[in-house]
N, C-alpha and C positions, 0 to 999 in steps of 0.2 A: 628730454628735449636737448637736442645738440644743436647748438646756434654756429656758422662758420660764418665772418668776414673778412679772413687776411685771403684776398684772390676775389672772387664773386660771391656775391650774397646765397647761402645755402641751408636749408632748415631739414634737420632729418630725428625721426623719434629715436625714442634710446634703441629701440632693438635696428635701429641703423637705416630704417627705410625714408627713403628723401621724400620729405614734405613740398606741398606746390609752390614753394614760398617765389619762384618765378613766375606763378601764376600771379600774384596777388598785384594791383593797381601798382603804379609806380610812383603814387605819392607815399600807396603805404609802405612799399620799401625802402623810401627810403627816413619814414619814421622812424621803422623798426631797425635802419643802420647809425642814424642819431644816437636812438636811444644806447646799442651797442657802443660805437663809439664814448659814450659819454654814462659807460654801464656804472660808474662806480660813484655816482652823484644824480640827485632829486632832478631832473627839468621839469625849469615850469611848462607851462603852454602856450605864454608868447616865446621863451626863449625854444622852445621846439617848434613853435610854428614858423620864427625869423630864419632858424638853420633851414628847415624845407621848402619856404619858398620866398625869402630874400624880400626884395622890395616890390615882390609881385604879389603879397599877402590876399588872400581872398576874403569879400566880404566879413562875413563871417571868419575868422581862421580857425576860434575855438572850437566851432560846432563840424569843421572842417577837420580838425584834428583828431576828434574821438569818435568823429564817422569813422578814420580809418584805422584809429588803435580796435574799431569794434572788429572792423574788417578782420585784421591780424588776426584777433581773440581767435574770430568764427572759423578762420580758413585754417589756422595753425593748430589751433588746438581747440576743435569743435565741441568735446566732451567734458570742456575744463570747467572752473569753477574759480570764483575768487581766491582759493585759497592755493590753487593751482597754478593760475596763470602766470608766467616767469613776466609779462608785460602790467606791473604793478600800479595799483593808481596811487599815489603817495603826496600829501599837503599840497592837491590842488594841482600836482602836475602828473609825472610820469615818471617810473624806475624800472631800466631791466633789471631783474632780478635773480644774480649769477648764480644764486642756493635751490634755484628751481628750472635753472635751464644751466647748462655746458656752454660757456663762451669760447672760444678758440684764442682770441684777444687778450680775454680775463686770464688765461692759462699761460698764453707768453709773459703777460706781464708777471704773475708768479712765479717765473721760471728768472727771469732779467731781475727781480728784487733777491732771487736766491744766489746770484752771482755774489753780491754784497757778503755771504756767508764761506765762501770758497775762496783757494787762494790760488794766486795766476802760479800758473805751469802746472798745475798737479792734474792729475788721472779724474780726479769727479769734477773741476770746474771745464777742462777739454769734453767731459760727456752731456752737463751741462748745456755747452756751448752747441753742440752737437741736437740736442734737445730742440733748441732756439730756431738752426739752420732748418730742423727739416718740418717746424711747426708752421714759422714763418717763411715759407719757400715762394708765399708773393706777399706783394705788396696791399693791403685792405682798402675794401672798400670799388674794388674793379669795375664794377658800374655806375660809378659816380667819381670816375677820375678829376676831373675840375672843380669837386667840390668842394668852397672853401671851410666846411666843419670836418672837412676829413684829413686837409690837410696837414693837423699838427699830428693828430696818432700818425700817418700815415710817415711824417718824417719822423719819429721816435721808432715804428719799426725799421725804415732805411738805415734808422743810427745803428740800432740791435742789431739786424743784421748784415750792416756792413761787418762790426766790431764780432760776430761767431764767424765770419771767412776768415778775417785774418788770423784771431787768435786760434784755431783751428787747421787754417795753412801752415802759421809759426810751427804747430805744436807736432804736426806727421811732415813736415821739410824733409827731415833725413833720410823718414823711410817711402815716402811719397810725395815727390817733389810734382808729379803729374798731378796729382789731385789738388797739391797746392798752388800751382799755377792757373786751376780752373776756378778755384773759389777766387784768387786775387784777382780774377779777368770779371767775375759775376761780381766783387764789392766795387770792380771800375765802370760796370755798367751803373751799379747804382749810384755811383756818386764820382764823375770824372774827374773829380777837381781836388780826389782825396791821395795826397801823395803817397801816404803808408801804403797804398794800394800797390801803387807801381812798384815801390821797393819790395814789396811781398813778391811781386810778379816777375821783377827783373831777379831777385837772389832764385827763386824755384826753374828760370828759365836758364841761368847758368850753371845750377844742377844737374838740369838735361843735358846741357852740350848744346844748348840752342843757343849761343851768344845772339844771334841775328835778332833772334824775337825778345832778346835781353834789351836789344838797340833799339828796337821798335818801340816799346815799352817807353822809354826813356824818351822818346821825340816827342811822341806821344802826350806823354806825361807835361814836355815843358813845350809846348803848343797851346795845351790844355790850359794851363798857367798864365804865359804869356799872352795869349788873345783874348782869356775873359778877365785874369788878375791882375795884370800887367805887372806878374811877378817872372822868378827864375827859378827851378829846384832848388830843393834844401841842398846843403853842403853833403848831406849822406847819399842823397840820389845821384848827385854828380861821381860822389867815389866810387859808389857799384858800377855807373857808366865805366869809368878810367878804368877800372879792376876787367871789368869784361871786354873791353878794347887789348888791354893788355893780357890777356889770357887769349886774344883770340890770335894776337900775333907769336905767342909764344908756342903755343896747341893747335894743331890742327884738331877740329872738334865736327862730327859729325851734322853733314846739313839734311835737312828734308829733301827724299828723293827729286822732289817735282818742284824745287826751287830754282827760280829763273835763272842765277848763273852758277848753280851746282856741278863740280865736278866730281869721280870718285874719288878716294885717295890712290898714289900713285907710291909704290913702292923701287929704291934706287939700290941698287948694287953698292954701291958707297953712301958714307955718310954726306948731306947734303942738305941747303935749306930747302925746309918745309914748304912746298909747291905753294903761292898766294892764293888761299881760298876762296873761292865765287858764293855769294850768298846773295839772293833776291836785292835791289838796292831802290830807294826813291818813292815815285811815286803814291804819295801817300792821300795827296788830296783825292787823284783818280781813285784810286783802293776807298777812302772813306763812303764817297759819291755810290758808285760800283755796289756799294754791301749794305744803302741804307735803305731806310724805307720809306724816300723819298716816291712822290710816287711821279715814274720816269718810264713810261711806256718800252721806249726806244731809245737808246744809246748807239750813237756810231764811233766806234774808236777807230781814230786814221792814222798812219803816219809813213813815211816813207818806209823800205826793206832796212831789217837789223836797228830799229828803235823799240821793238820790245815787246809787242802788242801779244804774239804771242804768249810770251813769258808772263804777262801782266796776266793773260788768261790763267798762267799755271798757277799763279799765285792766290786770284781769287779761288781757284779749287783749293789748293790747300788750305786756306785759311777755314771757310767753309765749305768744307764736303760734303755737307748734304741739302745746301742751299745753290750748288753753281752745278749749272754743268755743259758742257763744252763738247759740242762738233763742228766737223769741219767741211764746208761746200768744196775744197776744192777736187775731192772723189766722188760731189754728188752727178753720179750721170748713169742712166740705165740702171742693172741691176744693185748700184753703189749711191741712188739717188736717196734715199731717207738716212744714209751715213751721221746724218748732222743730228738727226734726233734720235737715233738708234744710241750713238755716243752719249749724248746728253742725257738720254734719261738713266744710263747705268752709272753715267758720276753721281743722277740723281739719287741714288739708288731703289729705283722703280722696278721692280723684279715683277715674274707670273704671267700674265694672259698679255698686257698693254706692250710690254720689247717683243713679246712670240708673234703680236698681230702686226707688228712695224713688221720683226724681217718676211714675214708671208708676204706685204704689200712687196716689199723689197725684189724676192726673191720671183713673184706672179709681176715687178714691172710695171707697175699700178697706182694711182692716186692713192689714199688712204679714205676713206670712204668716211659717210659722216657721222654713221654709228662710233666708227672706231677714232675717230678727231672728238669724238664727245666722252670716248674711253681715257685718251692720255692726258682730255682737260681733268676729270674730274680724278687724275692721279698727280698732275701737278696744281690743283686746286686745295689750300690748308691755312692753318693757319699762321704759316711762315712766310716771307715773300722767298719765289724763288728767282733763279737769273738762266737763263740759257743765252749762251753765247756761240756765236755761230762763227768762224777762224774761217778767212777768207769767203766773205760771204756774197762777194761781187760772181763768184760761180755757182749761185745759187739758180735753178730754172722758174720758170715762174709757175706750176703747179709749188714745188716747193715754199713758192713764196706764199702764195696763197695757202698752204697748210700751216705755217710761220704767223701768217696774218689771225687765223681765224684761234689757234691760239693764245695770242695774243689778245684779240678780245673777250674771249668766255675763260681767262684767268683773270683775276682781276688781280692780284699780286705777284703777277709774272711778270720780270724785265725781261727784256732781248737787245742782247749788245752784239753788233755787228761788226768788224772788223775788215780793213781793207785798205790799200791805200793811200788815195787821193780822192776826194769829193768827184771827179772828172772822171773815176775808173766805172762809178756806177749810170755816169750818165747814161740813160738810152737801155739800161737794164732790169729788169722785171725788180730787182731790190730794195730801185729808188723808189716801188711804189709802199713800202715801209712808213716813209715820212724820215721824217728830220727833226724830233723837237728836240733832241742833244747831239751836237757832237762835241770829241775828244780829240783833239790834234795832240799826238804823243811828242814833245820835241826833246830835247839831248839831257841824259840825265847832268845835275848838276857838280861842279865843284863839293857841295856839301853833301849832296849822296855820296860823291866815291870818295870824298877827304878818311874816312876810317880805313878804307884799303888803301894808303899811301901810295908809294910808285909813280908820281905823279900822272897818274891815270888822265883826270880830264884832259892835260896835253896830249897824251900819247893816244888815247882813243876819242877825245871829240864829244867825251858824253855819249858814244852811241854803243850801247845795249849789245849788238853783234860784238862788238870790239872790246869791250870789259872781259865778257865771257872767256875770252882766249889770251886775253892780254899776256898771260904768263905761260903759252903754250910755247912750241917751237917757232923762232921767226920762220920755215916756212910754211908752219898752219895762220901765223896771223899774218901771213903776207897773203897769202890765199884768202881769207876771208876779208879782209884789208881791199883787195883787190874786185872781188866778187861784192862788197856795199857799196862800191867808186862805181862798179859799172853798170851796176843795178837801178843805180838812183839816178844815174844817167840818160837811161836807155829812155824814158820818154822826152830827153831835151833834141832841140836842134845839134846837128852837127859840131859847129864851134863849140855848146858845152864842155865835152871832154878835152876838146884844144885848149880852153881857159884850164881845167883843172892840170892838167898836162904840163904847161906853161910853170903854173905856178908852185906844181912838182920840183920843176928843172929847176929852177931861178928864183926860186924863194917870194918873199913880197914885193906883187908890182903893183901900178898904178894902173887906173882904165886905159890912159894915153897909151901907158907901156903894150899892153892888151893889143892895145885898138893897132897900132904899130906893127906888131909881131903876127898876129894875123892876118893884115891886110883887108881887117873886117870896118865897116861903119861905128862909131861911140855906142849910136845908138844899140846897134844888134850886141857888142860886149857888153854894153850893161843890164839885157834881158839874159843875157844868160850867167850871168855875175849874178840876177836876181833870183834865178832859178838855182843857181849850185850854194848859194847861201840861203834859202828856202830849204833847201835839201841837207842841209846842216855839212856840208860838204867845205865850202868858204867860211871863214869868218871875214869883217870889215873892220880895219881901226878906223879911229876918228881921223886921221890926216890922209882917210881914198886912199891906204893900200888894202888890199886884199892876200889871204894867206889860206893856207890848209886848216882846218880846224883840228884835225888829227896827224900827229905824223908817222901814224902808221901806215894811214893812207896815204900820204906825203912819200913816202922812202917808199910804196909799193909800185905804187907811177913813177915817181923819180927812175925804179930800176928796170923800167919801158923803155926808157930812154936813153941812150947812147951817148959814152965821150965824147965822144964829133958832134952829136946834133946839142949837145948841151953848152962846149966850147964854139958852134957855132953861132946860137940861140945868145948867147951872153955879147959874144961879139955883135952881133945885127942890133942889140939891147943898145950898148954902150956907143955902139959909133952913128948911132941914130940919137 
């Protein structure tokens, strides 16, 4: 008899054939996970009857109790015999009996008492530990996650196997820093608040050449800290930060192709500094929200043109790839109209009959019919959540939407994050018949996202995502893009908009009056559009009512619209007014 609890309760005979022990009542399993639990000690019958049913005890509990230890006997081992049955009756209570059934439990914990015998760093305690990781690969007791007698094994296996990732990561770092970075990411799921984890995680991530995901790691880590400890990293995890800050400005270090401000490397005929490296920046709360399994139907991520929305999509694909996947409405039309799911389900990687039966819809110009919408649910229906995210989804038609909608409903751990905008673009379009219970207004990354790329970035680009990305290109690539976010984020303002921004190009900080003057417009109408170009992350406001560029690349990109005359004039009308 082979008893498994670490994962779901599982009863299979010695020659391997799984017993119905899912069949059996679900008081009696969770007897027979008690008495596991508690394999290596007598219970009585009250203390076995309090662990199963708490302070809801039934009349009788005794007579209730050996109703379903008889159940067990009968269904598990129908042919057995006193002397056989591993569910033992012993001084008035109850013993599993690990000399006549195979515990999985009983064998971690002989394997974690044999650590006590080995010595750290050597070849038999690394296989050991190895042993532990692939015994213990969940956590016990899975159908009765709330329960409080599972509770204490179940954190003495988290400790065990937190402590085989690391010492396991430690021990192949050199020769396999990928496998080491996955087991320190799997002991941060198990325990977020475990520092050694991240330093496991950030030293295996700077092996790769990934400082980025070294950074992440590390905010991560003292986020972690700080919001539930209201502590700060240890002094060690602060160094591996500095070390890999300073390795990243010293090295140009290879980024993930599909990181939102990735460039190649650029090779110079002369020696020269090392071109400032673009790596994904910020957004960490979005990222958290985005990847969890909160349950979140419908996600809208908005934000004006070059804040990132995109990029934020490339990022959940790489993070998880086989949880995200991303198309885009603005090719959906005619033969290019199922574009968005055609896309998404090959990030998802959904292969065979469900992408061949999209592009025939595609290709025949066609709804997708309701056989084949109940084909691509039950390909992204598992036991993972997944996300489809649709990249400019205000050009969505409404057949599309309606295919959108209805899987949506028959997955039941499917997100759909829609992307676009401004709340205003989908008015009046097949889209908004989605709903609305999240959105995401994306605004300018921070100060302390771009502070690691020094350059003093947040001045020169404003926090906006288009403008990081290029910041270290040629000034006339970032005058060009500079140019093309100013006028983009314009184009739905009134006229005056671009005059105010214009204005304040030429002549640096002015006041409303100053505005209101040089236009020849009403207070009123310069402060709607003072509200719209600082909405648009375009303005900033000090506190003393002046207004300014928030970027001065946008700033010197307009300023050089502008002419020596009309600037010398514009200063004169200023000052003698």
């Amino acid at each position: 008899m082979r008893v498994r609890v670490l994962g779901r309760l599982d009863v299979a005979g010695d020659d391997g054939v799984s017993l119905p022990a899912t069949g059996l009542p679900r008081r009696a399993r969770q007897v027979l996970s008690v008495l596991a639990a508690r394999y290596d000690r007598i219970q009585s019958k009250d203390a076995l009857a309090d662990a199963v049913w708490g302070r809801d005890l039934p009349g009788n509990h005794v007579a209730a109790l050996e109703h379903y230890v008889s159940v067990i006997r009968r269904r598990l081992q129908p042919d057995g015999n006193a002397a056989t049955q591993f569910i033992v009756t012993r001084a008035g209570g109850y013993l599993f009996d690990t000399g006549r059934a195979w515990l999985d439990l009983a064998d971690l914990h002989h394997r974690i008492r044999g650590l006590d015998l080995t010595t750290s760093g050597t070849a038999e305690r690394l296989g050991l530990q190895q042993e532990i990781s692939a015994l213990a690969h969940e956590l016990p007791f899975a159908d009765d996650p709330y329960a409080d007698w599972a509770e204490p094994v179940r954190n003495e296996v988290r400790v065990a196997l937190q402590n085989a990732h690391l010492e396991i990561a430690d021990g192949i770092m050199d020769r396999d820093p990928a496998r080491a970075l996955r087991l320190a990411l799997a002991a941060i799921e198990l325990d977020p608040f475990l520092e050694a984890a991240y330093q496991t995680g950030m030293t295996a991530a700077a092996a790769l050449g990934r400082p980025d995901d070294a950074l992440r790691l590390y905010e991560r880590c003292r986020k972690a800290l700080d919001d539930e400890l209201g502590v700060a990293p240890s002094a060690r995890t602060a160094e591996l930060q500095r070390n890999v800050l300073l390795s990243r400005q010293s090295t140009p270090t290879p980024a993930p192709a599909s990181s939102a401000f990735t460039e190649e490397p650029r090779s110079a005929p002369n020696p020269a500094p090392a071109p400032l490296r673009r790596h994904f920046l910020g957004r960490p709360a979005e990222i958290e929200l985005l990847l969890s399994d909160d349950h979140i139907p419908v996600v809208h991520l908005v934000g004006p043109s070059g804040v990132g929305k995109t990029a934020l999509l490339d990022e959940l694909r790489r993070r998880s790839p086989s949880r995200v996947g991303v198309g885009h409405g603005s090719a959906s039309a005619g033969a290019l109209r199922l574009t968005w799911l055609h896309s998404a389900l090959a990030d998802l990687g959904v292969r065979g009959v469900v992408p061949a039966t999209v592009e025939a819809a595609m290709t025949e110009q066609r709804p997708l019919r309701r056989e084949e919408l109940a084909a691509v649910a039950d390909a992204l229906c598992g036991p993972e959540p997944l996300l489809i995210a649709v990249d400019d989804a205000q050009a969505l038609d409404e057949v599309s939407v309606a295919e959108l909608a209805w899987l949506g409903g028959h997955c039941a751990r499917l997100r759909v994050v829609l992307t676009y905008r401004y709340p205003s673009e989908i008015r009046d379009r097949p889209i908004a018949g989605l709903g609305s219970p999240l959105v995401l207004r994306l605004g300018p990354l921070t100060e302390t996202d771009l502070d690691p790329l020094g350059e003093k970035l947040n001045e020169r680009t404003g926090g906006i995502a288009a403008l990081v990305a290029v910041a270290d290109r040629s000034p006339e690539v970032t005058a060009a893009v500079a140019m093309q976010v100013a006028r983009t984020r314009t184009g739905w303002m009134p006229e005056p908009g671009w005059e105010v921004l214009r204005l304040c190009a030429a002549l640096g900080e002015l006041t409303v009056d100053d505005l209101a003057r040089l236009t020849g417009r009403p207070v009123i109408d310069v402060l709607g559009c003072i509200d719209g170009l600082v909405h648009a992350h375009l303005l900033a406001e000090d506190a003393d009512g002046h207004v300014r560029h928030r970027s001065s690349l946008i700033r010197d990109a307009v300023a050089e619209q502008v002419s020596s005359a009309s600037s010398r004039h514009l200063r004169s009308q200023l000052t003698s007014a």
